[in-house]
MIDREN-584573 format. One record per residue (C-alpha): residue number from 0; residue in one letter; chain; x, y, z. Coordinates in Angstrom, 1 decimal, padded with zeros to 4 digits, always signed. Example, Ala and Ser with C-alpha at 12.3 -4.5 7.8 and 13.67 -1.06 7.14 Angstrom:
2
<pos 0; code a; unit A; u +012.3; v -004.5; w +007.8>
<pos 1; code s; unit A; u +013.7; v -001.1; w +007.1>
//
This chain:
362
<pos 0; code x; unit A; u +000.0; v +000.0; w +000.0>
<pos 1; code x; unit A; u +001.3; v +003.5; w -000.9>
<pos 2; code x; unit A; u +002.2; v +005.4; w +002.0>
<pos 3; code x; unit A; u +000.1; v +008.9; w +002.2>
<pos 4; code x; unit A; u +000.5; v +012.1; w +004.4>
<pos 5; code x; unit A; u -001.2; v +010.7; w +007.0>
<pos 6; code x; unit A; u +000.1; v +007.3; w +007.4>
<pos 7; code x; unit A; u +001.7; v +006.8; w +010.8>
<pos 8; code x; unit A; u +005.9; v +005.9; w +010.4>
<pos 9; code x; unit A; u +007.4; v +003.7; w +012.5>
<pos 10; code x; unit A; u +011.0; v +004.2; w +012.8>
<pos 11; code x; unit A; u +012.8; v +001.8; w +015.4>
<pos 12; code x; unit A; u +009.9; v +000.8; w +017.9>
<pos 13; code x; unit A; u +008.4; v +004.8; w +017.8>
<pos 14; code x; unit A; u +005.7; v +005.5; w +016.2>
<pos 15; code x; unit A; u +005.3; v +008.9; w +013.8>
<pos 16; code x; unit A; u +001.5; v +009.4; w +013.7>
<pos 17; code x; unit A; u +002.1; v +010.8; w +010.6>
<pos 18; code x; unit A; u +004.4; v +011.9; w +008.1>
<pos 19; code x; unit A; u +004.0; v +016.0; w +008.9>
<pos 20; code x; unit A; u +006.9; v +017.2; w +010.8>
<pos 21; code x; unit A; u +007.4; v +020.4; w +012.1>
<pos 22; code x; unit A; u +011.1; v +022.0; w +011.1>
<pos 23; code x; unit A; u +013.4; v +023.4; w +013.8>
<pos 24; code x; unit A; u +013.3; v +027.2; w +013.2>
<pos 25; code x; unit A; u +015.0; v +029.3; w +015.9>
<pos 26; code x; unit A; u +013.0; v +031.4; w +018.0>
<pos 27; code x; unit A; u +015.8; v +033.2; w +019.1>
<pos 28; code x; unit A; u +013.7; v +033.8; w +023.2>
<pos 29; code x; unit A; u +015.6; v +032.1; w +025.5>
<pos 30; code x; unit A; u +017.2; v +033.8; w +028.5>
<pos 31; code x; unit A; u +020.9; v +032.0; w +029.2>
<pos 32; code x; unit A; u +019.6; v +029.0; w +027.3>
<pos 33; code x; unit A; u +016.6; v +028.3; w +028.9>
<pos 34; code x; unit A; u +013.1; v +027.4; w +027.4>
<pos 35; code x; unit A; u +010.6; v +030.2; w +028.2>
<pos 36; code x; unit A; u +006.8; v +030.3; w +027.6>
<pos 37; code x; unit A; u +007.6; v +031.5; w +024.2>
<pos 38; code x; unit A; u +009.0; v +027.9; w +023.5>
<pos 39; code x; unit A; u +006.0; v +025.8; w +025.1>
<pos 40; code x; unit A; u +003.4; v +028.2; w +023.1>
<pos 41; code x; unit A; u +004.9; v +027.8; w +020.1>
<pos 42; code x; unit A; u +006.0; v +024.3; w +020.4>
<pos 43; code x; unit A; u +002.8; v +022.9; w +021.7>
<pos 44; code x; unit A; u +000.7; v +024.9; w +019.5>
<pos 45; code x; unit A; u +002.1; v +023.4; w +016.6>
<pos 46; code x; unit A; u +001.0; v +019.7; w +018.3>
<pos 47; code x; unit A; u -002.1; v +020.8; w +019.1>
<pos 48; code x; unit A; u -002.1; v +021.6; w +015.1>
<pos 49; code x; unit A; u -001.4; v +018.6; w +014.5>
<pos 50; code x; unit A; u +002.0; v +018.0; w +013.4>
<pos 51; code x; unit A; u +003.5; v +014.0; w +013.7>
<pos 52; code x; unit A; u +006.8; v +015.3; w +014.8>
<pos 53; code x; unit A; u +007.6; v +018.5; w +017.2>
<pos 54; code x; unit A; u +010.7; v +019.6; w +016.8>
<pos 55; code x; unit A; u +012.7; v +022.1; w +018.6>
<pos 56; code x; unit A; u +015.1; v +024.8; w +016.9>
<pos 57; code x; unit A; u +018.5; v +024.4; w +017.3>
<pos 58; code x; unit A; u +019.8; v +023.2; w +021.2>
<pos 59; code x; unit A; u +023.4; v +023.9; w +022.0>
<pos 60; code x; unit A; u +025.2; v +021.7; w +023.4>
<pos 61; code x; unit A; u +027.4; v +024.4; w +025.0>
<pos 62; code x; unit A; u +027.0; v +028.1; w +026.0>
<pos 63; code x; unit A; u +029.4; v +028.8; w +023.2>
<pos 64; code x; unit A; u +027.7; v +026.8; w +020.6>
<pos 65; code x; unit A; u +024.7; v +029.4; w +020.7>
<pos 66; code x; unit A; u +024.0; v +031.4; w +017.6>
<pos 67; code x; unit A; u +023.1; v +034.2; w +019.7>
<pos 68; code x; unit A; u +022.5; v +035.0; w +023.6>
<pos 69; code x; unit A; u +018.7; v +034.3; w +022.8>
<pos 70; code x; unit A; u +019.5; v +030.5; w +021.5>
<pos 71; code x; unit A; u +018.1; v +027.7; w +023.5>
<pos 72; code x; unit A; u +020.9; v +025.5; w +025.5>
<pos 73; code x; unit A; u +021.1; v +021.6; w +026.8>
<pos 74; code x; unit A; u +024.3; v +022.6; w +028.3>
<pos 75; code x; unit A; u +023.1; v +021.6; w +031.9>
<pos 76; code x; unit A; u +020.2; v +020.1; w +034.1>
<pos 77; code x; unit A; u +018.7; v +022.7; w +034.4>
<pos 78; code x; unit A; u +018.4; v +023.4; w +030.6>
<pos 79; code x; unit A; u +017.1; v +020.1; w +030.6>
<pos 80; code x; unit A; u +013.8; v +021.0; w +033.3>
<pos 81; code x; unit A; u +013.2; v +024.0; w +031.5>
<pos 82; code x; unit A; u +012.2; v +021.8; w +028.7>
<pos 83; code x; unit A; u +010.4; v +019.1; w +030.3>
<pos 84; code x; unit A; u +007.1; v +020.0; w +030.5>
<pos 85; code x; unit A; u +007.0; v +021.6; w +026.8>
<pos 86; code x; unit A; u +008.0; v +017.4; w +026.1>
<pos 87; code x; unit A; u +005.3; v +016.6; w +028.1>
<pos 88; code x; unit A; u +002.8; v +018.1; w +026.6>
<pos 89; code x; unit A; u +003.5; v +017.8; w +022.9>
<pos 90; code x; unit A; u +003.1; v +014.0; w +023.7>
<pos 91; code x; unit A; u +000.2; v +014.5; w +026.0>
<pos 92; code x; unit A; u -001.2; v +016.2; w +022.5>
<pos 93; code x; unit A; u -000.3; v +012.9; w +020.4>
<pos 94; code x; unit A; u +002.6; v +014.7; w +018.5>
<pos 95; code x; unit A; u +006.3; v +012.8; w +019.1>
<pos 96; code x; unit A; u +008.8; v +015.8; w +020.5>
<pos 97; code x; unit A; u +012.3; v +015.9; w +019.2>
<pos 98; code x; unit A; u +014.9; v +018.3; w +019.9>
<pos 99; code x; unit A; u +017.9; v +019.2; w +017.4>
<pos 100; code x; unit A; u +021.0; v +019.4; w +019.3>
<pos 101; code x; unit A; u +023.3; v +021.9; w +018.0>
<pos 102; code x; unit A; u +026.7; v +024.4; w +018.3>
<pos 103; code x; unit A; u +027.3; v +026.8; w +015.8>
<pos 104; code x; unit A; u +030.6; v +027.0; w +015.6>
<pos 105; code x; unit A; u +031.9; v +030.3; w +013.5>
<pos 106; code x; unit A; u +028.7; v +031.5; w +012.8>
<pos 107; code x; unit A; u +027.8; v +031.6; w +016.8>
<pos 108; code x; unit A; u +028.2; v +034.9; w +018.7>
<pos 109; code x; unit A; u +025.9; v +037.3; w +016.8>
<pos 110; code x; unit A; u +022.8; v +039.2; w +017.2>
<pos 111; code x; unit A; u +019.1; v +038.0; w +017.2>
<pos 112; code x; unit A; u +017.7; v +038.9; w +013.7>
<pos 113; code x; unit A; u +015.5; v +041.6; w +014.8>
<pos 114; code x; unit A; u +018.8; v +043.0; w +016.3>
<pos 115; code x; unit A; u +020.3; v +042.9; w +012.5>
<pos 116; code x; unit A; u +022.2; v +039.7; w +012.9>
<pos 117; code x; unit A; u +024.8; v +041.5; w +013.3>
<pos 118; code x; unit A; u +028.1; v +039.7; w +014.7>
<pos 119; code x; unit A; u +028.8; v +040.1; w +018.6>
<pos 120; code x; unit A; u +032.5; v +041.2; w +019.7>
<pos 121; code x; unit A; u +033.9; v +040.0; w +022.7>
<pos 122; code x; unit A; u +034.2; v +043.4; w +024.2>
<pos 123; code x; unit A; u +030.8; v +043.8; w +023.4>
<pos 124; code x; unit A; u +029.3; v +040.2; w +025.2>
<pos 125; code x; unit A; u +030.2; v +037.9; w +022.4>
<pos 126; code x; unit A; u +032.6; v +034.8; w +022.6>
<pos 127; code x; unit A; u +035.4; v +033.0; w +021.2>
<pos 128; code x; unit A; u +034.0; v +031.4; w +018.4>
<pos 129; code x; unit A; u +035.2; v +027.5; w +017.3>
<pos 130; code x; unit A; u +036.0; v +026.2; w +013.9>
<pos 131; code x; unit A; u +038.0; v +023.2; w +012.1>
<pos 132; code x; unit A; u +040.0; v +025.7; w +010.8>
<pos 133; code x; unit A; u +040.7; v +029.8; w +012.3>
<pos 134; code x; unit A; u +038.9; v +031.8; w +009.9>
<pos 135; code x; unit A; u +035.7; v +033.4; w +010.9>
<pos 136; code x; unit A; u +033.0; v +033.8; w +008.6>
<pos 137; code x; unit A; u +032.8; v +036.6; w +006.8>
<pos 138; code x; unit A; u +030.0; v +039.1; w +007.8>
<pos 139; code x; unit A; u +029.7; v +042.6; w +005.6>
<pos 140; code x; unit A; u +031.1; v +044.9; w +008.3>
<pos 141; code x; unit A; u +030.8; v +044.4; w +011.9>
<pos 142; code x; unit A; u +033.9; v +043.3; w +014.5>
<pos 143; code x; unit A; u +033.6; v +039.5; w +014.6>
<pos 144; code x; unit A; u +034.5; v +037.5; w +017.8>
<pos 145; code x; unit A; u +037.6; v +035.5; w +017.3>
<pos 146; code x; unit A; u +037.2; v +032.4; w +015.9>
<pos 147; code x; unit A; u +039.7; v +029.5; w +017.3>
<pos 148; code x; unit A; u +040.9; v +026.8; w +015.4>
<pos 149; code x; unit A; u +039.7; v +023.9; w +017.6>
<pos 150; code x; unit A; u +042.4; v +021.7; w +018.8>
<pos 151; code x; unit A; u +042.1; v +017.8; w +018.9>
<pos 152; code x; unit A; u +041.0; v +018.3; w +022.8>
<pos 153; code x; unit A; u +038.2; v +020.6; w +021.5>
<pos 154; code x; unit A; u +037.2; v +017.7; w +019.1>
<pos 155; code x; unit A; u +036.9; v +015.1; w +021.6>
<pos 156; code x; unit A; u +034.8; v +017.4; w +024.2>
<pos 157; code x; unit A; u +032.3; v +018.1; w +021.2>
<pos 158; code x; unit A; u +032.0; v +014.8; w +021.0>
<pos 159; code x; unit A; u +031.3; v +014.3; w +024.5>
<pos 160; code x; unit A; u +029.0; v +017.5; w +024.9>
<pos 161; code x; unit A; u +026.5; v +016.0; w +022.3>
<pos 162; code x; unit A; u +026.6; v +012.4; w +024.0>
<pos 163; code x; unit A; u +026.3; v +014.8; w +027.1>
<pos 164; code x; unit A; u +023.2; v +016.8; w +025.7>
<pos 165; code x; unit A; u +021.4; v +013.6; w +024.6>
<pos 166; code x; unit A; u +021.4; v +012.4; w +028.3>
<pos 167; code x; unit A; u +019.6; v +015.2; w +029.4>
<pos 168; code x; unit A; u +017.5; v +015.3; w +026.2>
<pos 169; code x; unit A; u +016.0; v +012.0; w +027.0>
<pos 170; code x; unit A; u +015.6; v +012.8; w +030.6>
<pos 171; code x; unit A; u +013.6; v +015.2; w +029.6>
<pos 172; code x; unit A; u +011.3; v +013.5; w +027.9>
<pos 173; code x; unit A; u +012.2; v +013.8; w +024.0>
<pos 174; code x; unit A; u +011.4; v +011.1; w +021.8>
<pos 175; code x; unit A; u +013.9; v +011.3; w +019.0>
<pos 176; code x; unit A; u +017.1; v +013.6; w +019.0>
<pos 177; code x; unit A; u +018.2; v +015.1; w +015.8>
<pos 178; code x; unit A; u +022.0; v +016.1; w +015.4>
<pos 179; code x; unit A; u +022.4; v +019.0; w +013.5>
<pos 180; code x; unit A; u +025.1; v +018.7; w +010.6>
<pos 181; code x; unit A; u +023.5; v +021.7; w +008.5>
<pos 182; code x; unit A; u +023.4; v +025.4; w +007.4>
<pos 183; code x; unit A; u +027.1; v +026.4; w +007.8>
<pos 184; code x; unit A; u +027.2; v +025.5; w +011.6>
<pos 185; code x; unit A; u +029.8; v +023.3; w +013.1>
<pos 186; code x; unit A; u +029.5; v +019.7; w +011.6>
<pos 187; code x; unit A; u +028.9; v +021.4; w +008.5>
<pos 188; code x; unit A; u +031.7; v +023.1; w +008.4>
<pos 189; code x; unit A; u +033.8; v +020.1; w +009.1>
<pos 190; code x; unit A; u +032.2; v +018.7; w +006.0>
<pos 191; code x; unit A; u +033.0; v +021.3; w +003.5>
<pos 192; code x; unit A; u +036.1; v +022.1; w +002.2>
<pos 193; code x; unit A; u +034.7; v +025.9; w +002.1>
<pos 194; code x; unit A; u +035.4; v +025.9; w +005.7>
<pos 195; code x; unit A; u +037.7; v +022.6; w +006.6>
<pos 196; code x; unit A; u +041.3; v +023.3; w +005.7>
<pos 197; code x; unit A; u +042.3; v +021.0; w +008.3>
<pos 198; code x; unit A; u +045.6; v +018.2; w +007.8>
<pos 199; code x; unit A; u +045.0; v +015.7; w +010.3>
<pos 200; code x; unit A; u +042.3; v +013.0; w +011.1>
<pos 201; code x; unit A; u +039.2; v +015.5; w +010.5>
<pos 202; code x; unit A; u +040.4; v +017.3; w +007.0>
<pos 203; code x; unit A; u +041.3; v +016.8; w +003.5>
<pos 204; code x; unit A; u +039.6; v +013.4; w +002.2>
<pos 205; code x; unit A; u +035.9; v +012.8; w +002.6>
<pos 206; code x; unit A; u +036.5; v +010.0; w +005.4>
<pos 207; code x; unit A; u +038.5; v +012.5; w +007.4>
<pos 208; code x; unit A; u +035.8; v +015.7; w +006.7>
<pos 209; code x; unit A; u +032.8; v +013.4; w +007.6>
<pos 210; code x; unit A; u +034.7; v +011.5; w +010.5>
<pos 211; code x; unit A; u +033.3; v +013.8; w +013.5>
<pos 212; code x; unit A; u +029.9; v +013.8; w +012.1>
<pos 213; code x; unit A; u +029.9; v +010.3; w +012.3>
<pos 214; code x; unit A; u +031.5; v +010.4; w +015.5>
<pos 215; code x; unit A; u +029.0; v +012.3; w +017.1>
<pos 216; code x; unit A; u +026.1; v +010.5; w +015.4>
<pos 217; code x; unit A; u +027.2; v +007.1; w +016.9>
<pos 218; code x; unit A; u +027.7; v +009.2; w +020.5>
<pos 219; code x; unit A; u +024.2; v +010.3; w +020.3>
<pos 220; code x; unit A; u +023.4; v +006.3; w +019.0>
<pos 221; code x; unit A; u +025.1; v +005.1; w +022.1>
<pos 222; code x; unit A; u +023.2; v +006.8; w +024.6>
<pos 223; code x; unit A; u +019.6; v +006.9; w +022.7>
<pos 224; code x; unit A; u +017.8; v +004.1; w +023.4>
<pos 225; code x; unit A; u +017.0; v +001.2; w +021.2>
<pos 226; code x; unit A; u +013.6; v +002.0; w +020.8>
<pos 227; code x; unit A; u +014.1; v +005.6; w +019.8>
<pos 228; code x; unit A; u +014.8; v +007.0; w +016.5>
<pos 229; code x; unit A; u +017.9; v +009.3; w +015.7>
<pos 230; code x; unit A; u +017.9; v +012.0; w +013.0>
<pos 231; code x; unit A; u +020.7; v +013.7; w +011.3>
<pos 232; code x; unit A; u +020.2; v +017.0; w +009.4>
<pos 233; code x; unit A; u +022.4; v +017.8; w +006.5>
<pos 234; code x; unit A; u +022.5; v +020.3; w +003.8>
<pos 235; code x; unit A; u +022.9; v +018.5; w +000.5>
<pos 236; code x; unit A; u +025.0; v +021.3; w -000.9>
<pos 237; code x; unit A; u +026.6; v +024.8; w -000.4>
<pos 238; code x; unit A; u +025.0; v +026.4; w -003.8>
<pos 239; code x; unit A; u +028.5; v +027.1; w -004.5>
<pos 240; code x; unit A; u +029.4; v +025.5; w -007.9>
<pos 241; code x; unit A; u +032.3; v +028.0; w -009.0>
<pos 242; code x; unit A; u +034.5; v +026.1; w -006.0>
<pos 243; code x; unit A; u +035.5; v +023.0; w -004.0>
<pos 244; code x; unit A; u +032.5; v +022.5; w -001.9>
<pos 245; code x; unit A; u +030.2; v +020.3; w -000.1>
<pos 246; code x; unit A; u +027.4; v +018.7; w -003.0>
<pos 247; code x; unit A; u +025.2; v +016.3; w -003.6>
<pos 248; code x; unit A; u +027.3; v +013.4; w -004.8>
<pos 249; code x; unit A; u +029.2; v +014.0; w -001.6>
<pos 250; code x; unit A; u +025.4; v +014.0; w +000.7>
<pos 251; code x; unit A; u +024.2; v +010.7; w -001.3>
<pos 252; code x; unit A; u +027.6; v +009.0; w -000.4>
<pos 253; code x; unit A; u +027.7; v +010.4; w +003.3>
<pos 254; code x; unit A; u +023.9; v +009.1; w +004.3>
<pos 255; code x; unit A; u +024.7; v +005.0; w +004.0>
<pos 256; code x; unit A; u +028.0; v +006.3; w +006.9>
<pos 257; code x; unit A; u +025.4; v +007.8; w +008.8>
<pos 258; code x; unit A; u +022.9; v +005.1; w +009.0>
<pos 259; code x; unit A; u +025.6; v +003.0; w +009.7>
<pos 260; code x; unit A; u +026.6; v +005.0; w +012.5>
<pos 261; code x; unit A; u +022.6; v +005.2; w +013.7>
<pos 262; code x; unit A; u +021.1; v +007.8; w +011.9>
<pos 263; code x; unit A; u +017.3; v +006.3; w +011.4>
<pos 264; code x; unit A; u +016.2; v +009.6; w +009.2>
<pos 265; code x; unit A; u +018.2; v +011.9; w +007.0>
<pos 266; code x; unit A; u +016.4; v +014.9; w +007.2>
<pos 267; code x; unit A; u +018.1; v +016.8; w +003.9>
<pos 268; code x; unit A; u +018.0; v +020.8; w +003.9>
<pos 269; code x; unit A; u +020.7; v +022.8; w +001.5>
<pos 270; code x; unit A; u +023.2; v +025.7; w +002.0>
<pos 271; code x; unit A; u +024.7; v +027.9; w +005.0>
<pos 272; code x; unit A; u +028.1; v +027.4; w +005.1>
<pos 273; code x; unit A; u +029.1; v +031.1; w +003.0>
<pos 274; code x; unit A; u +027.5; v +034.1; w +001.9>
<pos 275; code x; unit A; u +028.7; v +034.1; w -001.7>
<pos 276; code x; unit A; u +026.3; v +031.0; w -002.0>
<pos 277; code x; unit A; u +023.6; v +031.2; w -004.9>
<pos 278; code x; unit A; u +020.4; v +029.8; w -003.5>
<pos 279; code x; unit A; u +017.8; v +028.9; w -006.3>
<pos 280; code x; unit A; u +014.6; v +030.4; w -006.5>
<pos 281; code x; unit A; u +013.0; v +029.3; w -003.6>
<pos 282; code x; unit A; u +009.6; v +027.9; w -005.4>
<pos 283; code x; unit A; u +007.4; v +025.2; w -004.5>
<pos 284; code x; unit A; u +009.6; v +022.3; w -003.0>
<pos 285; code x; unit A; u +012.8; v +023.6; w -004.4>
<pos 286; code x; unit A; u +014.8; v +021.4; w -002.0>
<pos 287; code x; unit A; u +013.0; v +018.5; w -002.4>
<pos 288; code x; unit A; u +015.1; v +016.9; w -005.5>
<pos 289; code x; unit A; u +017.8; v +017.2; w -002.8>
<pos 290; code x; unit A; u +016.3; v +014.5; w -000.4>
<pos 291; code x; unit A; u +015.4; v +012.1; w -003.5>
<pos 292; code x; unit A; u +019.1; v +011.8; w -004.3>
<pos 293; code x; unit A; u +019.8; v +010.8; w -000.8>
<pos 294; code x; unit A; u +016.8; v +009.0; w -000.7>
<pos 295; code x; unit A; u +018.1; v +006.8; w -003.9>
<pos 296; code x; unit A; u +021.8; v +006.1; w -001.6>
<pos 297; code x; unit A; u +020.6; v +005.1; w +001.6>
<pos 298; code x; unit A; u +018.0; v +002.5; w +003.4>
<pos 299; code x; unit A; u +017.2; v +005.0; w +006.3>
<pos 300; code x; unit A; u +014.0; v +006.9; w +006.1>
<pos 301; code x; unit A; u +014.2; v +010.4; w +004.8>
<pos 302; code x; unit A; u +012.9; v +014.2; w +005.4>
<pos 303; code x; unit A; u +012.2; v +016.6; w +002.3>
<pos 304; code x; unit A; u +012.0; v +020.1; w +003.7>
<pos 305; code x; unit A; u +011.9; v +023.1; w +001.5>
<pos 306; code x; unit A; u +009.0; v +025.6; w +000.4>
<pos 307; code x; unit A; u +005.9; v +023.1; w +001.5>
<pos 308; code x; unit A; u +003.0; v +025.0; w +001.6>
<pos 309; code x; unit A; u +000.3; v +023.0; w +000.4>
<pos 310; code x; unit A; u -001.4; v +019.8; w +001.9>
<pos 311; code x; unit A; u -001.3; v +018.1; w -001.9>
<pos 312; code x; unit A; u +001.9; v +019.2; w -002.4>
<pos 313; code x; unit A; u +003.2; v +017.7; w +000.8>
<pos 314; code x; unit A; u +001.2; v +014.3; w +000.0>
<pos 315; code x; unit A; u +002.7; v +013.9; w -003.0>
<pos 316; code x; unit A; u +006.2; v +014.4; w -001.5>
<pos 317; code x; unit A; u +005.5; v +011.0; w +000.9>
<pos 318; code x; unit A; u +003.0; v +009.5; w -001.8>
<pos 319; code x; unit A; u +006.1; v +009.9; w -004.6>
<pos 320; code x; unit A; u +008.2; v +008.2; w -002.5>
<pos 321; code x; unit A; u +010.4; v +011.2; w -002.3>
<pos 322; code x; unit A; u +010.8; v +011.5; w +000.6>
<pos 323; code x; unit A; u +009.2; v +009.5; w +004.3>
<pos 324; code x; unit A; u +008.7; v +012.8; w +005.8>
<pos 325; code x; unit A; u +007.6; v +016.2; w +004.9>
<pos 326; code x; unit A; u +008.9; v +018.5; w +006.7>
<pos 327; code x; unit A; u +007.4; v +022.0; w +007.3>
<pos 328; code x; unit A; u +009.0; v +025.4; w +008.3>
<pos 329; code x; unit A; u +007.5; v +028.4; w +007.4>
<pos 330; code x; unit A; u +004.2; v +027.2; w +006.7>
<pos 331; code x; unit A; u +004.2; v +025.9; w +010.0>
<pos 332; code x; unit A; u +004.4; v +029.7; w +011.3>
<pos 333; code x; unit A; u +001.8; v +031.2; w +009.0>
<pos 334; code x; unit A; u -000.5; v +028.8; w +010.6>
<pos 335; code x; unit A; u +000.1; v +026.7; w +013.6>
<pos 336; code x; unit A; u -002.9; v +024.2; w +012.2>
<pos 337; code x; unit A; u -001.2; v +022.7; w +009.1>
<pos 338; code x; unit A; u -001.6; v +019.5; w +009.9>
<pos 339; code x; unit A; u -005.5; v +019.5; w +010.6>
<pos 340; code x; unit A; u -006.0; v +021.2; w +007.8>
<pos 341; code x; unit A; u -004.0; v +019.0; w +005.6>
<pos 342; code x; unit A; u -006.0; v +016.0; w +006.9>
<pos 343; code x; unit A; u -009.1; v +017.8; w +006.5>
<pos 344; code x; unit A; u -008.2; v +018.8; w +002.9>
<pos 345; code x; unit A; u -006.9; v +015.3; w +002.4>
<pos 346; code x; unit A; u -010.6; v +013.3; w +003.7>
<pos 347; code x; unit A; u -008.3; v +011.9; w +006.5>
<pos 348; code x; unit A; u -010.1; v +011.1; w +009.5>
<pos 349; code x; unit A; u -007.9; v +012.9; w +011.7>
<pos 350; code x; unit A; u -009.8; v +014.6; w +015.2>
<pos 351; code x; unit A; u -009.1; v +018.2; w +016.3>
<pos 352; code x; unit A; u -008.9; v +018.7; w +019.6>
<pos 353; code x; unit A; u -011.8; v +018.1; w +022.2>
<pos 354; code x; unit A; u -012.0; v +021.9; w +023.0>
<pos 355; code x; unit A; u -012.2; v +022.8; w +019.0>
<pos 356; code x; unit A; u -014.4; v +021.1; w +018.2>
<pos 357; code x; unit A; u -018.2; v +021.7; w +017.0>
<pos 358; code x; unit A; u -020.3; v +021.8; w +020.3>
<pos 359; code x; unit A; u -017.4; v +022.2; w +022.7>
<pos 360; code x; unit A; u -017.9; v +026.1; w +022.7>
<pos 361; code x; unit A; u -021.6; v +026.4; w +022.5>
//
């Protein structure tokens, strides 16, 4: 039987209730890492709206793996509570929660968009920034933090801090943990040869630029239980053809390592590592040819994210066998009811919720 929208996924022994997953998008509202109201509105809105999958925006796994002072953290236990009860209650709604652990390496230390994105000194609050190699990215104007080539110390307490924030992530209460290998942030940066210039054990060949992702995707493995799903996000390419970069061919051969190393979803977004990259017109699923290539290379279920707007549009994705997962961003903030809508365009038998229902408020 062809899979549809709204047929639940099973991936390990956890159930997806369906295929409609809410993308991690920074909210950019927490105070010294820690979940605020913002987070559980926003976050359990979206499971009340019915999305299969509840994921957070970026969690880093150390203060200095924030993108700004307003990022989420998972650096301690107390991280850790602030987030339990928005766990809680995106599986009291029926939705699975996930959170994307993260550090964002030379592209941490800068403002909150509303603020201009601008980068943060030191002088001014910011912090040392870390990187496989010492350059920092390169922002039009502002005084950048430094950026620290990390040392093979550095590499092995990365490793740890994600084994580290996955711990506290499943104490917490999340169901699946996604690492975040994307959108010019650290792992990323390892991966392309835009940003790795590195000449020992993590740079120069593919199986030395992919080695820490790998490494931290098996860290994660080790302490996620059997019965719970890991994901790894990638972008499938820099949009930077005029160099040596991080592409597609490379993505398709890197997810088969990462399922081997217990990645149970490759959830495939594009670009982020420089600004010079040329992004295509971002039109209806323009990312999704992206995760059918990976989807082609690898036995591990996949995420197509990537201008999904539409409830047909997102069926056909899973019904196409494109992708296992659609995977909703912006959409997702236009209207935090998606997913009931979808299934109500789709004639899927899906409820609403008790209190929306007809009768409820009469």
């Amino acid at each position: 039987m062809t899979a549809s929208l709204f047929t639940p996924l099973t991936l390990r022994e956890t159930e997806l209730p369906n295929r409609v997953m809410l993308s991690p998008m920074c909210q950019y509202s927490a105070e010294d890492g820690l979940a605020t109201d913002w987070h559980l509105v926003h976050l359990g809105s979206r499971a009340v709206g019915g999305a299969g999958v509840v994921m957070t925006e970026a969690t880093a796994v150390s203060p200095e793996g924030r993108i700004s002072p307003g990022d989420l953290g998972i650096w301690s236990d107390d991280h850790a509570d602030a987030l339990r009860d928005i766990a809680a209650f995106v599986r009291e709604r029926g939705s699975v929660p996930a959170i994307q652990l993260a550090h964002a390496g030379r592209k941490a230390s800068k403002s909150r968009p509303w603020e201009g994105s601008a980068p943060i000194s030191e002088d001014d609050g910011g912090w040392e920034t870390l990187a496989p190699s010492p350059e920092p990215y390169p922002y039009d104007g502002g005084e950048t933090a430094a950026t620290r080539e990390m040392s093979a110390d550095d590499v092995d307490q990365f490793v740890e801090d994600f084994r580290a924030a996955a711990e506290r992530a499943l104490d917490a209460g999340f169901e699946i943990a996604e690492v975040h290998a994307a959108h010019g942030y650290l792992l990323h940066e390892f991966l392309s040869p835009v940003t790795n210039r590195r000449e020992d054990d993590y740079g120069g060949s593919f199986e030395n630029r992919t080695r820490l992702v790998r490494e931290v995707t098996a860290a994660v493995r080790e302490v996620w239980p059997d019965d719970k799903p890991v994901f790894v996000r990638i972008s499938a390419t820099d949009w930077l053809d005029d160099r040596e970069s991080w592409d597609l061919d490379q993505s398709a051969r890197l997810a088969p390592l990462l399922a081997e190393a217990g990645a149970d979803l490759i959830d495939v977004s594009a670009g982020g590592i420089h600004p010079d990259q040329e992004v295509p017109e971002a039109g209806p699923g323009y990312q999704v040819p992206y995760a059918e290539r990976v989807n082609e290379a690898t036995d591990a279920a996949v995420g197509a994210v990537g201008g999904i707007t539409e409830a047909e549009q997102a069926d056909q994705i899973v019904r196409n066998g494109s992708a296992d997962v659609a995977v909703v961003g912006r959409e997702f903030l236009r209207n935090p009811y998606f997913g009931l809508e979808a299934a109500h365009e789709l004639g899927e038998d899906v409820e609403w919720p008790a209190q929306y229902r007809r009768g409820t408020f009469d």
